[in-house]
Backbone as JSON, one array per atom type, in Angstrom:
{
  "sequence": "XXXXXXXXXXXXXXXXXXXXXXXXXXXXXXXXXXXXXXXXXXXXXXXXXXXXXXXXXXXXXXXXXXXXXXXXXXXXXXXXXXXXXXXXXXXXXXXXXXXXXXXXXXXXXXXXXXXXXXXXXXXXXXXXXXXXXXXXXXXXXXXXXXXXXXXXXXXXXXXXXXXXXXXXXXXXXXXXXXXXXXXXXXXXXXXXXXXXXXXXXXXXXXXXXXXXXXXXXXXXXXXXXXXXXXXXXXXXXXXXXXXXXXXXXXXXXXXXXXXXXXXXXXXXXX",
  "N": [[0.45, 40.57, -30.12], [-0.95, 38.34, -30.29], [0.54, 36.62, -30.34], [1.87, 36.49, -27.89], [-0.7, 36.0, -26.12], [-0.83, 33.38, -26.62], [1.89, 32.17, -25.94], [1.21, 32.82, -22.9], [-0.66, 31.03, -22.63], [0.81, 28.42, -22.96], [2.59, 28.51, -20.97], [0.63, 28.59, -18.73], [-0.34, 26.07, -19.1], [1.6, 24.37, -18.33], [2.55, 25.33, -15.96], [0.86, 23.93, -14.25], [1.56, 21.48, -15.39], [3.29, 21.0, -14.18], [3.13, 21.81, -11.49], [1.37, 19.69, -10.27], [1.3, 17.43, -7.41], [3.24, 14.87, -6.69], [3.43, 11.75, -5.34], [4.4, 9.25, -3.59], [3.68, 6.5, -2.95], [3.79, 3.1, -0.68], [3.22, -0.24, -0.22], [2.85, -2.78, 1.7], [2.98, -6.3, 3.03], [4.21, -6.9, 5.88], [6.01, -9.44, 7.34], [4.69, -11.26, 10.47], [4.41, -8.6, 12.03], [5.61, -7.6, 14.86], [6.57, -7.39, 18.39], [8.92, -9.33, 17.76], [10.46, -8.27, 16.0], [13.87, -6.56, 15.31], [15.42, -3.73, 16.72], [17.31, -3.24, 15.04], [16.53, -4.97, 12.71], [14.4, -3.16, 11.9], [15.5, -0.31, 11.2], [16.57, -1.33, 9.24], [14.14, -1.75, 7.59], [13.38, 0.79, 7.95], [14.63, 2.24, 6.17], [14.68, 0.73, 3.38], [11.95, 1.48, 3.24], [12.35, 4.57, 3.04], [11.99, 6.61, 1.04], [9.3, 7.25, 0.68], [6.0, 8.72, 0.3], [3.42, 7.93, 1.64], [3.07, 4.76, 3.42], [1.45, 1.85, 3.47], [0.71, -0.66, 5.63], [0.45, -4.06, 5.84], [-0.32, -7.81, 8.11], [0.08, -6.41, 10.75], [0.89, -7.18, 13.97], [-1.97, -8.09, 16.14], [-2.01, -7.89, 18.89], [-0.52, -5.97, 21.31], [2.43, -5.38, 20.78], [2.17, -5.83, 18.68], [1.65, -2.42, 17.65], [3.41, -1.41, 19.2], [5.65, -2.05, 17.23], [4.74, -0.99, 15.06], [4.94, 2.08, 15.98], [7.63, 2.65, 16.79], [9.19, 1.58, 13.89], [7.88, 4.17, 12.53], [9.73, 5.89, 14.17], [12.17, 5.59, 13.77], [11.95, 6.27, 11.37], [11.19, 8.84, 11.52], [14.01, 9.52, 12.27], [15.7, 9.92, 9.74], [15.11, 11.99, 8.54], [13.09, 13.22, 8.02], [9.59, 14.37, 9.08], [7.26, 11.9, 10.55], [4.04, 10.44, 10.92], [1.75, 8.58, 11.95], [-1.35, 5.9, 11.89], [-2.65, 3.39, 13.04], [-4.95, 0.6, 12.62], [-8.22, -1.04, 14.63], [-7.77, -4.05, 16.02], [-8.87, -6.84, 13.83], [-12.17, -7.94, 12.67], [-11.91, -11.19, 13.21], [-11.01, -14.61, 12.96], [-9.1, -16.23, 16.13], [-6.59, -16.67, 15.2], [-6.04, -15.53, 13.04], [-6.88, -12.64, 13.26], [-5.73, -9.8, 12.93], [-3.82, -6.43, 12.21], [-3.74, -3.11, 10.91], [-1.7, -0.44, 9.19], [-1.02, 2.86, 8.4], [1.97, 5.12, 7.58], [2.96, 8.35, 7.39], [4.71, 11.05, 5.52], [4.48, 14.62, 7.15], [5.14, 17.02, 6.31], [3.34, 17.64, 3.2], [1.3, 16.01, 3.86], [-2.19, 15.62, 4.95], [-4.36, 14.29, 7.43], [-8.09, 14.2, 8.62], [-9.38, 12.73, 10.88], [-8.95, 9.16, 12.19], [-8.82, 7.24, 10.5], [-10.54, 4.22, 9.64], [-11.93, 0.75, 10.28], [-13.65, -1.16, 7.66], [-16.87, -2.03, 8.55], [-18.87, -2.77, 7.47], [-18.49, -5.01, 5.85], [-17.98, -6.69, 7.5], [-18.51, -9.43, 7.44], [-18.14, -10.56, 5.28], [-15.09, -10.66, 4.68], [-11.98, -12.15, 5.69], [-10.68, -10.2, 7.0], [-11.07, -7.65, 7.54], [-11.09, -4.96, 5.21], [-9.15, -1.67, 5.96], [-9.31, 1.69, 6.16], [-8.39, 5.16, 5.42], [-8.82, 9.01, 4.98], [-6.31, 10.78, 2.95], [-4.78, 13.77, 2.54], [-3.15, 15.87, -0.05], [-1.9, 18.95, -0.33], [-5.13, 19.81, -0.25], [-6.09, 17.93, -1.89], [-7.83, 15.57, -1.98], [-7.38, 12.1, -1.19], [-8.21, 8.82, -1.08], [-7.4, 5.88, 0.5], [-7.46, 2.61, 0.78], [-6.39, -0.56, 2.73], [-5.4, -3.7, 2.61], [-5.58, -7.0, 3.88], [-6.24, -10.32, 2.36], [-7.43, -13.39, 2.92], [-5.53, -16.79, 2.28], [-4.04, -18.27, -0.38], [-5.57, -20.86, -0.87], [-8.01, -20.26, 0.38], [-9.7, -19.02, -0.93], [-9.47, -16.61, -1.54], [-10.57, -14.84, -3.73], [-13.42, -14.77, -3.28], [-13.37, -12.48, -1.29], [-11.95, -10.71, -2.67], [-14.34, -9.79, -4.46], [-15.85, -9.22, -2.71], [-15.41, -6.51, -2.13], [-14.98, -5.66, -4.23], [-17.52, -5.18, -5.36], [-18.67, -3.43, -3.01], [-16.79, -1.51, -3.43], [-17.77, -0.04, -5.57], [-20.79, 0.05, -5.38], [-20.64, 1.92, -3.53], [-20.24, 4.25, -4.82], [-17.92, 6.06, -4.79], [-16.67, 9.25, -5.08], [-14.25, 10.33, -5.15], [-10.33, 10.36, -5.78], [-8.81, 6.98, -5.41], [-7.47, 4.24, -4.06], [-6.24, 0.81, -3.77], [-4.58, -1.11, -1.73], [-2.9, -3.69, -1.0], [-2.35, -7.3, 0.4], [-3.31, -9.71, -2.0], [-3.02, -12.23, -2.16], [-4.29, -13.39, -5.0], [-3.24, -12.93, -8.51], [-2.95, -10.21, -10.44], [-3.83, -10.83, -12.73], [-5.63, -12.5, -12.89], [-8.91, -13.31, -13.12], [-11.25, -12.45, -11.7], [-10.44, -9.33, -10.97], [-11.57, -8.32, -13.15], [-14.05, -7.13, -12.99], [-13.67, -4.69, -11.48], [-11.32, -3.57, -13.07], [-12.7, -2.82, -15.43], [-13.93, -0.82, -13.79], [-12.69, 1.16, -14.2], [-10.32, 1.13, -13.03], [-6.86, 0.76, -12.19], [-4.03, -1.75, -12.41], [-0.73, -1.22, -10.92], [1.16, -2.45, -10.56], [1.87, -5.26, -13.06], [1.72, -8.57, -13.5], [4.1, -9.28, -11.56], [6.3, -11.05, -9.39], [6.14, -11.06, -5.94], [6.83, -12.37, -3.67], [9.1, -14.0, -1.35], [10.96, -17.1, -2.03], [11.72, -19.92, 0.37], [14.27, -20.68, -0.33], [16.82, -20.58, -2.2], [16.49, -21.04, -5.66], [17.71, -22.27, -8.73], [18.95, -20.06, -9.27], [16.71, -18.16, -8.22], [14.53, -16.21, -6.15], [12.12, -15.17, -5.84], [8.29, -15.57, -5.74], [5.41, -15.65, -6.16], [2.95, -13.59, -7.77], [1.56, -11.44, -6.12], [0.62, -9.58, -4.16], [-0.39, -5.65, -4.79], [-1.0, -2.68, -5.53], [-4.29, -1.07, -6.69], [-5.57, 1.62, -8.28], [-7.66, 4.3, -8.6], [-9.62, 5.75, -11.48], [-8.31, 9.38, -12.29], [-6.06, 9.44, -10.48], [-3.07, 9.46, -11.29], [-0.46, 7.34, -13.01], [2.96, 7.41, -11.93], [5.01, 6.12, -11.98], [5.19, 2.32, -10.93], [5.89, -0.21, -9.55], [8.3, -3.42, -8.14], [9.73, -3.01, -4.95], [12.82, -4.8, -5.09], [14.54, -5.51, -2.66], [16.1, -7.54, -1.85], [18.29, -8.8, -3.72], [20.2, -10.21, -4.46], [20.67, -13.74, -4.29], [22.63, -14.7, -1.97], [21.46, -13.1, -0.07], [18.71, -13.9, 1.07], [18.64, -15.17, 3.16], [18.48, -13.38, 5.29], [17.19, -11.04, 4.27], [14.52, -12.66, 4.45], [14.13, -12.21, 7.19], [13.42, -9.77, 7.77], [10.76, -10.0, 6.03], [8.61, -12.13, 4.01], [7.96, -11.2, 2.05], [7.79, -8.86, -0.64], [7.76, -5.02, -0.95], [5.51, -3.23, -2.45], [5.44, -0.45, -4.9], [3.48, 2.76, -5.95], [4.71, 5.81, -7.62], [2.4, 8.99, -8.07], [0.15, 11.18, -9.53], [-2.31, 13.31, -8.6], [-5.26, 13.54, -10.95]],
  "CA": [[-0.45, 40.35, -28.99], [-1.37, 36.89, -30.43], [1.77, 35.21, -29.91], [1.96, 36.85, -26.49], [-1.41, 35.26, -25.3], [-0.34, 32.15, -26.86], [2.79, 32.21, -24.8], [1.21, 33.06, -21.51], [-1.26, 29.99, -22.31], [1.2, 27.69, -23.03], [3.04, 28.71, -19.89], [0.3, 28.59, -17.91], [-0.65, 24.87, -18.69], [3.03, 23.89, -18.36], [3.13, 25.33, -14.67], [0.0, 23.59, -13.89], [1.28, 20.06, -15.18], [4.98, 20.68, -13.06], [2.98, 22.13, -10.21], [1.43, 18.65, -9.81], [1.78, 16.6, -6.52], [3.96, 13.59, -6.85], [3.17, 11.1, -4.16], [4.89, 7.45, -3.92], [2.79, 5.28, -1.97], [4.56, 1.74, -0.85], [1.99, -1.38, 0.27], [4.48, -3.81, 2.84], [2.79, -7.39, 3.92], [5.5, -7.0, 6.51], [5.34, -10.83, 8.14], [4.44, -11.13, 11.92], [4.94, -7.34, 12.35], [5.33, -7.07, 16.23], [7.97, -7.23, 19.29], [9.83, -10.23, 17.46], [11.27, -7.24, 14.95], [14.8, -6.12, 16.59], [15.74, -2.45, 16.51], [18.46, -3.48, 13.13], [15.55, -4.89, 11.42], [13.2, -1.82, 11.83], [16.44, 0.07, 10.78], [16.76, -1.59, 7.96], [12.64, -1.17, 7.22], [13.18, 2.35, 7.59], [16.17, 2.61, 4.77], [13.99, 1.19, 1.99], [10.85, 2.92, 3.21], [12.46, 6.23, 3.83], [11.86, 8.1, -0.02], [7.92, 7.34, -0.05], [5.55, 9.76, 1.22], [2.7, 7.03, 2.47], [2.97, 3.89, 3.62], [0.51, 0.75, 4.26], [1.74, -1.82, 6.05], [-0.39, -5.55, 6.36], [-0.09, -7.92, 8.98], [0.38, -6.24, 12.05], [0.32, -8.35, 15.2], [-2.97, -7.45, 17.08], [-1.46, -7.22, 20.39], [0.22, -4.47, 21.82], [3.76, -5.65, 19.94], [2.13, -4.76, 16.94], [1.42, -0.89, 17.83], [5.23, -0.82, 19.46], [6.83, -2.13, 16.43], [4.83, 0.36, 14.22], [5.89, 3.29, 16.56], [8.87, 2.22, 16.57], [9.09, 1.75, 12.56], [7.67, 5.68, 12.41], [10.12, 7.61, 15.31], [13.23, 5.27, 12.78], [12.02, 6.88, 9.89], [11.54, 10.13, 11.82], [15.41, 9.68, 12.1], [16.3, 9.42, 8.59], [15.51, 13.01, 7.95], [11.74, 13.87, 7.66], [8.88, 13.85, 9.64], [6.39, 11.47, 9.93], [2.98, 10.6, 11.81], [1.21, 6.97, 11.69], [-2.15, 5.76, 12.47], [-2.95, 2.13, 13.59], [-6.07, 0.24, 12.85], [-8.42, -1.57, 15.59], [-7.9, -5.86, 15.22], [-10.12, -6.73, 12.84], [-13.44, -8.79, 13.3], [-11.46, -12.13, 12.77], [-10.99, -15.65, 14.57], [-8.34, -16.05, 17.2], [-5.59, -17.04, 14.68], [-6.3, -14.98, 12.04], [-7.0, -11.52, 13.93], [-5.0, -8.39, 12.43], [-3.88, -4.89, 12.29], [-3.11, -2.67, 9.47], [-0.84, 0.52, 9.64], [-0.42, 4.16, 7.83], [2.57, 6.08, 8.16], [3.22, 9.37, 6.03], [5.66, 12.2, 5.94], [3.38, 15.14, 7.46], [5.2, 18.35, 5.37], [2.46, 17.94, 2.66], [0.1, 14.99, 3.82], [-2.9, 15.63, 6.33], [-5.47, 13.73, 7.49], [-8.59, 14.53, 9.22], [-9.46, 11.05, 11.29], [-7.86, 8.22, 12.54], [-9.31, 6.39, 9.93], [-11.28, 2.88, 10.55], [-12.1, -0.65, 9.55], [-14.92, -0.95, 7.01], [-17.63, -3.3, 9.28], [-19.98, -3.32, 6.18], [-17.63, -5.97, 5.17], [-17.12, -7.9, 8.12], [-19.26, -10.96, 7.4], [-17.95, -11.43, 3.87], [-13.78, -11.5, 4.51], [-11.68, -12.63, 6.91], [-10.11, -9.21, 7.69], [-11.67, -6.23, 6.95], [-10.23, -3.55, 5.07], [-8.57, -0.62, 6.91], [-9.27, 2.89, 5.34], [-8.19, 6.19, 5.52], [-8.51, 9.89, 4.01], [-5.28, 11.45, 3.0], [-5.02, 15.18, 1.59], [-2.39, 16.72, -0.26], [-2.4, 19.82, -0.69], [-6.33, 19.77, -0.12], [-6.75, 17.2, -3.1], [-8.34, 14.19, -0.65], [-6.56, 10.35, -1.51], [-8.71, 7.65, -0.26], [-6.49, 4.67, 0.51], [-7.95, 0.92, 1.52], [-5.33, -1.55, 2.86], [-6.27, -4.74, 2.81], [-4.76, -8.15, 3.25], [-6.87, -11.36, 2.01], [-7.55, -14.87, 3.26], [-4.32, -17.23, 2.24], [-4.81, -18.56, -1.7], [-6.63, -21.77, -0.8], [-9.6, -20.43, 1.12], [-10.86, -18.59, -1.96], [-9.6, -15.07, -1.49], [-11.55, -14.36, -4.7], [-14.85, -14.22, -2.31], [-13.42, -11.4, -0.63], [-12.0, -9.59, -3.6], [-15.64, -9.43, -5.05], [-16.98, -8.5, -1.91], [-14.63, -5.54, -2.14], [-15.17, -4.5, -5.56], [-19.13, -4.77, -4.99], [-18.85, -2.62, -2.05], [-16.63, -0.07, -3.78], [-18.83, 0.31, -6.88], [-21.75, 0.52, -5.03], [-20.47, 3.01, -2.91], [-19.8, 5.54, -5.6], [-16.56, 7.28, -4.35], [-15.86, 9.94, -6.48], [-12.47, 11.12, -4.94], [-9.17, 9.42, -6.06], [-9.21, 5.89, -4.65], [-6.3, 3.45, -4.16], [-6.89, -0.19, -3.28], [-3.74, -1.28, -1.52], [-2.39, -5.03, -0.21], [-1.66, -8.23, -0.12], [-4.65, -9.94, -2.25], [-3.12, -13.71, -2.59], [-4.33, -13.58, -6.37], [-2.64, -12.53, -9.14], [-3.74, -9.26, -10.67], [-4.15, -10.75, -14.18], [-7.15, -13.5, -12.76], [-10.7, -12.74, -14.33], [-11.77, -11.86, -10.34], [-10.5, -8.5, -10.86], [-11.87, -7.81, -14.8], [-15.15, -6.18, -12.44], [-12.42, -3.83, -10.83], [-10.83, -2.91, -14.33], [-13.67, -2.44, -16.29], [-14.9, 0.18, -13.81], [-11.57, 2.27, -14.24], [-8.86, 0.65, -11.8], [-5.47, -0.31, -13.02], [-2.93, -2.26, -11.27], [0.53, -0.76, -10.46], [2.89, -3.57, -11.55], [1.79, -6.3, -14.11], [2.43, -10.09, -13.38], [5.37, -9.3, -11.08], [6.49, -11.89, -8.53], [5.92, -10.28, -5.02], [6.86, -13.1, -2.17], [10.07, -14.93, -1.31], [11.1, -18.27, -1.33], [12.45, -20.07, 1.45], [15.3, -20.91, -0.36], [16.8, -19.97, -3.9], [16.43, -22.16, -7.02], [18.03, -22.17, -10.11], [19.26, -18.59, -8.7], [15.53, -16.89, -8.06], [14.31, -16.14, -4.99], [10.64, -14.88, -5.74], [7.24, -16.72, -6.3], [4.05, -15.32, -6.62], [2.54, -11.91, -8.4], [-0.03, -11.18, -5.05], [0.6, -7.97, -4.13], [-0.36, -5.14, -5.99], [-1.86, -0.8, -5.33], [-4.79, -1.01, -7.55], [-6.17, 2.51, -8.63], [-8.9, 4.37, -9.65], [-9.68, 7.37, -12.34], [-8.31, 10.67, -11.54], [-4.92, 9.0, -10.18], [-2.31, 9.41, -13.03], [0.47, 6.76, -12.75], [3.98, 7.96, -12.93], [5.81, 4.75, -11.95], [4.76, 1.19, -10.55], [7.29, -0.88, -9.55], [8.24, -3.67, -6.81], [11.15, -3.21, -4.7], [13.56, -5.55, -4.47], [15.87, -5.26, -1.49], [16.89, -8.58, -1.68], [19.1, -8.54, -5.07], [21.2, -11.76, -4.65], [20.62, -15.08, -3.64], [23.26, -15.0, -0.49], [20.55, -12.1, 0.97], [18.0, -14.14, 1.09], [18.46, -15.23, 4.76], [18.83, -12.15, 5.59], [15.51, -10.72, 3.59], [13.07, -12.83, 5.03], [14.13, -11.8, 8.78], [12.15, -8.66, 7.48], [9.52, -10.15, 5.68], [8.28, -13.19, 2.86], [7.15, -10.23, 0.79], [8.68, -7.54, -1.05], [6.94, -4.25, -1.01], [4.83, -2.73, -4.44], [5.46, 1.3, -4.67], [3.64, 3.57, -6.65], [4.4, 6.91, -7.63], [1.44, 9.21, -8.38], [0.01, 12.59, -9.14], [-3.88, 13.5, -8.36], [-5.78, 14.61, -11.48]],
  "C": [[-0.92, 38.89, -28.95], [-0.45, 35.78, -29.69], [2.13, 35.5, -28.31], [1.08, 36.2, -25.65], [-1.26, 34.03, -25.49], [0.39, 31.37, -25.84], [2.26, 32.13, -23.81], [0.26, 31.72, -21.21], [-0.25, 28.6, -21.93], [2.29, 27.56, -21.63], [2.34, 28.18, -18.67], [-0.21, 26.89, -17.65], [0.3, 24.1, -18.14], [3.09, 24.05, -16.89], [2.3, 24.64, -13.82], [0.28, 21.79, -13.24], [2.3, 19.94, -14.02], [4.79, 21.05, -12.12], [2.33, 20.72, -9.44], [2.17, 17.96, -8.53], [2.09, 15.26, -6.92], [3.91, 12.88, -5.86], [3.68, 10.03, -4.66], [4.43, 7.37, -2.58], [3.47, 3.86, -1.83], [3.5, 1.21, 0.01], [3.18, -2.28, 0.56], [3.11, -4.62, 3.42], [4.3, -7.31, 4.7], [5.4, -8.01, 7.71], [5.25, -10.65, 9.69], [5.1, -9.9, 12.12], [4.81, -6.88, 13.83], [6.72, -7.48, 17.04], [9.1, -8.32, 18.81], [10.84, -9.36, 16.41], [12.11, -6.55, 15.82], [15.09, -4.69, 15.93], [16.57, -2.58, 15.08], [17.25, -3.62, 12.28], [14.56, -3.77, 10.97], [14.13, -0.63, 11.24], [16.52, -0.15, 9.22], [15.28, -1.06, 7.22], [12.63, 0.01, 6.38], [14.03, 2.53, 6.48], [14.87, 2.13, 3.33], [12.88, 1.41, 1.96], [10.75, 4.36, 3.37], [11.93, 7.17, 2.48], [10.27, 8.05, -0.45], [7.14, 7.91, 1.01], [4.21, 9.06, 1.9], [3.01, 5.65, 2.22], [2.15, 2.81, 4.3], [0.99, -0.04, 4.11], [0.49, -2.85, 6.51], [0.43, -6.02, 7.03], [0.62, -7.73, 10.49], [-0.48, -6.87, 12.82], [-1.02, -7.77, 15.94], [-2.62, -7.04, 18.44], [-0.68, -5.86, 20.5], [1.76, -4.53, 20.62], [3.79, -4.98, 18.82], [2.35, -3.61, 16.81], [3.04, -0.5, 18.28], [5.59, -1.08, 17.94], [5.99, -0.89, 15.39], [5.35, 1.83, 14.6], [7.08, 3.51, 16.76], [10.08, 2.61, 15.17], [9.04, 3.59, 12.33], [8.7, 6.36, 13.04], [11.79, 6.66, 14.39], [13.26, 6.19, 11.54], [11.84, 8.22, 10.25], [13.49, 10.64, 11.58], [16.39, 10.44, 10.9], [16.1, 11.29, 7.44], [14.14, 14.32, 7.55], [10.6, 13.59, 9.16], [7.83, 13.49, 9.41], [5.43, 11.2, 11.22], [2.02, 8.74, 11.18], [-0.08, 7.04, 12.74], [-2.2, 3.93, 12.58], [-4.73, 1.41, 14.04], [-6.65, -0.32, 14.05], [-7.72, -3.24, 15.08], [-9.23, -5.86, 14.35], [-11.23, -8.05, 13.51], [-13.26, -9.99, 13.15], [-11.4, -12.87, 13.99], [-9.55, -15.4, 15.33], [-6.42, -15.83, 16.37], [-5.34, -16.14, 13.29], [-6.41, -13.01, 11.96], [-5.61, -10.83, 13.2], [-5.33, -7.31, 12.58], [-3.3, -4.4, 11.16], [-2.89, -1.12, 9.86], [-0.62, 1.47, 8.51], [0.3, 4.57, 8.41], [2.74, 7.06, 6.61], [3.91, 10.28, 6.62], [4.22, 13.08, 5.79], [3.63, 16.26, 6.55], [3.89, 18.59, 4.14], [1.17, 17.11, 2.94], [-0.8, 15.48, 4.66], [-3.89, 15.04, 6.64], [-6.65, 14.43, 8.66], [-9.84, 13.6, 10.44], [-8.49, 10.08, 10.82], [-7.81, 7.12, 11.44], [-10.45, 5.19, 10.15], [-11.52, 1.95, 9.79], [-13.54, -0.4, 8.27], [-15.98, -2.62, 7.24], [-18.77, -3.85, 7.98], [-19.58, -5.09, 5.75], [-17.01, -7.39, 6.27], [-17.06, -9.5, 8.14], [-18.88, -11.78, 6.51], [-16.57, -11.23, 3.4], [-13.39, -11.51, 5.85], [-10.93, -11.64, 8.32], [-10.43, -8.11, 6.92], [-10.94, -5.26, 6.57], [-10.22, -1.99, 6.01], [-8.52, 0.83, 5.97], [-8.63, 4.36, 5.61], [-8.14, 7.35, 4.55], [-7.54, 10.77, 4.14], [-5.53, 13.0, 1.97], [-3.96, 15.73, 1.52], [-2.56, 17.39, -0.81], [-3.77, 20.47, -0.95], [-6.68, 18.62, -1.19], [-6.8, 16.01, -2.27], [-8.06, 13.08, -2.24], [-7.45, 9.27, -0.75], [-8.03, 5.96, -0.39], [-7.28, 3.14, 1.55], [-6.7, 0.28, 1.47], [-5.93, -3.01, 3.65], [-5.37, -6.3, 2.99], [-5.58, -9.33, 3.55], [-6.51, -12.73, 2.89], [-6.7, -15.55, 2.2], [-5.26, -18.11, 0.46], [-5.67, -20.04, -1.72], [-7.51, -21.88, -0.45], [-9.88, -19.28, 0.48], [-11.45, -17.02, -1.62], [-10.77, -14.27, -2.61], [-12.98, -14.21, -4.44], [-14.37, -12.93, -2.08], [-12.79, -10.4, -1.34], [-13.32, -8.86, -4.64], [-16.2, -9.0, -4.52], [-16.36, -7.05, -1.88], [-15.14, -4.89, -3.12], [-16.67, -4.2, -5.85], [-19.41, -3.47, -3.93], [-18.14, -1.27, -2.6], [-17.72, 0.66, -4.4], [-20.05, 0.58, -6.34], [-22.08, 2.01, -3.98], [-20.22, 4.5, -3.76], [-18.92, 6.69, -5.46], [-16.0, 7.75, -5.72], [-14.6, 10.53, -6.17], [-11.7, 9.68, -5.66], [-8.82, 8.13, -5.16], [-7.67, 5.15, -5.13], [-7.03, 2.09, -3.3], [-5.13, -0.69, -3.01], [-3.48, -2.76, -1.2], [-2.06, -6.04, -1.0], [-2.93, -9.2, -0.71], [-4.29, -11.59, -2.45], [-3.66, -14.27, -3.94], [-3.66, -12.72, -7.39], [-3.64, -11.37, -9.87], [-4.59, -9.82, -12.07], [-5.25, -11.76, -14.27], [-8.58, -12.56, -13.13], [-11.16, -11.87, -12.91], [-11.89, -10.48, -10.4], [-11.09, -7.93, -12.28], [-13.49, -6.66, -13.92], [-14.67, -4.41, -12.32], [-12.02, -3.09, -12.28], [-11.56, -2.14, -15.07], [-14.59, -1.05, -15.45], [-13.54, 1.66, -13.73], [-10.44, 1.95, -13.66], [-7.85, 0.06, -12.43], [-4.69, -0.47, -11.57], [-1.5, -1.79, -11.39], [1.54, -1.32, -10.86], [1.98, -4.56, -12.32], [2.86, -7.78, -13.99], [3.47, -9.74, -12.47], [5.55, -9.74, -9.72], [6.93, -10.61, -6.9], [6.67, -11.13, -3.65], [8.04, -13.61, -2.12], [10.5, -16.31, -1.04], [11.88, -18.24, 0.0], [13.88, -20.3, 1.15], [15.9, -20.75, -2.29], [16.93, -21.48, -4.61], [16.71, -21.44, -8.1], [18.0, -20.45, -10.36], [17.84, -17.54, -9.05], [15.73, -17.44, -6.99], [12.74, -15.79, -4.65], [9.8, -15.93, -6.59], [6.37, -16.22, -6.72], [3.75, -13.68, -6.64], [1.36, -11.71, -7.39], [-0.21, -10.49, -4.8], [0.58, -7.27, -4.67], [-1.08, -3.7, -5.15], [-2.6, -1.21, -6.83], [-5.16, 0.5, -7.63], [-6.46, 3.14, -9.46], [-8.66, 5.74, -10.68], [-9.08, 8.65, -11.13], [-6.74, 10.46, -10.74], [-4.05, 8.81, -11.44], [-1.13, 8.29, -12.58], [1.99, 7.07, -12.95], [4.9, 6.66, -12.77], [5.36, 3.58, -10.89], [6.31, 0.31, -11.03], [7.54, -2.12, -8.21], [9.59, -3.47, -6.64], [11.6, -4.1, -4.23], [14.55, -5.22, -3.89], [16.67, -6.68, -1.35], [18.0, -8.88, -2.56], [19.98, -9.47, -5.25], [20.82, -12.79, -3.43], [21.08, -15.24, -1.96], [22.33, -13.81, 0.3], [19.53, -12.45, 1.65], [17.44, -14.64, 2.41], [17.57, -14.13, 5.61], [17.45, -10.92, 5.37], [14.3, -10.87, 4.29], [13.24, -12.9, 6.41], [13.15, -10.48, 8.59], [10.92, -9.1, 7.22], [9.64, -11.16, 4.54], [7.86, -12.37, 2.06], [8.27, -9.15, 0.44], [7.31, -6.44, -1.54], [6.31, -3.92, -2.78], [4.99, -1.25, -4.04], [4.72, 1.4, -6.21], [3.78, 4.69, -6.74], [3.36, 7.32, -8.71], [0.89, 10.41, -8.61], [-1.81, 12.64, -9.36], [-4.33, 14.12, -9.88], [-6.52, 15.91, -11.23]]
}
């Protein structure tokens, strides 16, 4: 009878850990994201965003262009075999030149949301583009995802990553939290040690995120800027960036998509 309840324990934690939701999340600075993107390139998009079940996408164009090429982006990757559903932030509270949009899409079979999401205005005074939020739920276990993309590394993004991590922390979100984008500092700067120290890890470690314009001494990437930070209660099963570019002669070819290469993680909710 012993070894029988034994058994049925050891069973029962086992179906618990393999019943786990597996989510891969991908974060895309995808450069001037609006009507200048031709049906091939959004094609292509969709191919190495098709196996992740949410996606946040930085700089989208504020104009209308922007909202086509993300609908666009979404009814491609509808194609490819699944279906999916996208929301689209307002512009953000920025100057004329600077103004953005930021973009969720997710396959709907297990994701659901319950709002469109929205900017977070708390924040509008102290960066240059306000983070873009939304709550995702799989399987009822609510995902709170920020997508964010920073002021350019010489106008002292590190203001607006502090105003971020002040505003989380003070906010006391106890669901599973993800901090998504393109932050123009490297994860391993002191800026984020606030961030760490209150539970948040970063997704990839040091790993060059942007593309040159032109290869050297056969690379093609520069700077570690992009990164999915997250919080307790998020287990990590792989962090990784993808490179789609993979040889030198692509590199043309690459940054017709984008100067960035995406960050994925996969993930399962504690």
């Amino acid at each position: 009878m012993y070894k029988k309840s034994v058994f049925l324990l050891i069973f029962f934690l086992c179906s618990n850990i393999f019943s786990q939701e597996q989510i891969s999340l991908i974060s895309w600075n995808i450069r001037d994201f609006g009507r200048t993107k031709s049906s091939e390139e959004l094609d292509r998009m969709a191919d190495i965003l098709r196996d992740a079940d949410i996606i946040a996408i930085q700089e989208v164009v504020s104009g209308y262009g922007g909202a086509q090429a993300v609908a666009k982006l979404a009814d491609n990757l509808n194609r490819k075999g699944a279906k999916w559903d996208y929301v689209i932030s307002n512009p953000t509270h920025s100057s004329k030149y600077v103004t953005e949009r930021y973009a969720f899409i997710w396959k709907t079979k297990n994701i659901k949301i319950k709002n469109r999401g929205e900017l977070i205005t708390e924040l509008d005074s102290l960066v240059d583009r306000e983070p873009f939020f939304l709550d995702f739920f799989i399987k009822g276990q609510k995902l709170t995802v920020l997508n964010f993309h920073s002021r350019p590394y010489n106008k002292n993004p590190e203001a607006e990553i502090t105003a971020i991590t002040e505003y989380l922390l003070s906010s006391d979100i106890k669901t599973p939290l993800i901090l998504a984008g393109d932050f123009n500092v490297n994860e391993k700067d002191s800026v984020f040690i606030p961030l760490k120290e209150a539970g948040f890890k970063a997704s990839v470690i040091n790993k060059k995120t942007t593309l040159k314009k032109e290869c050297k001494n056969n690379g093609y990437v520069n700077h570690a800027i992009d990164n999915i930070f997250y919080s307790q209660h998020v287990l990590k099963v792989e962090g990784k960036v993808i490179d789609f570019v993979k040889f030198c002669e692509n590199l043309m070819s690459a940054r017709q998509l984008s100067d960035h290469l995406p960050v994925l993680l996969k993930l399962e909710i504690e």
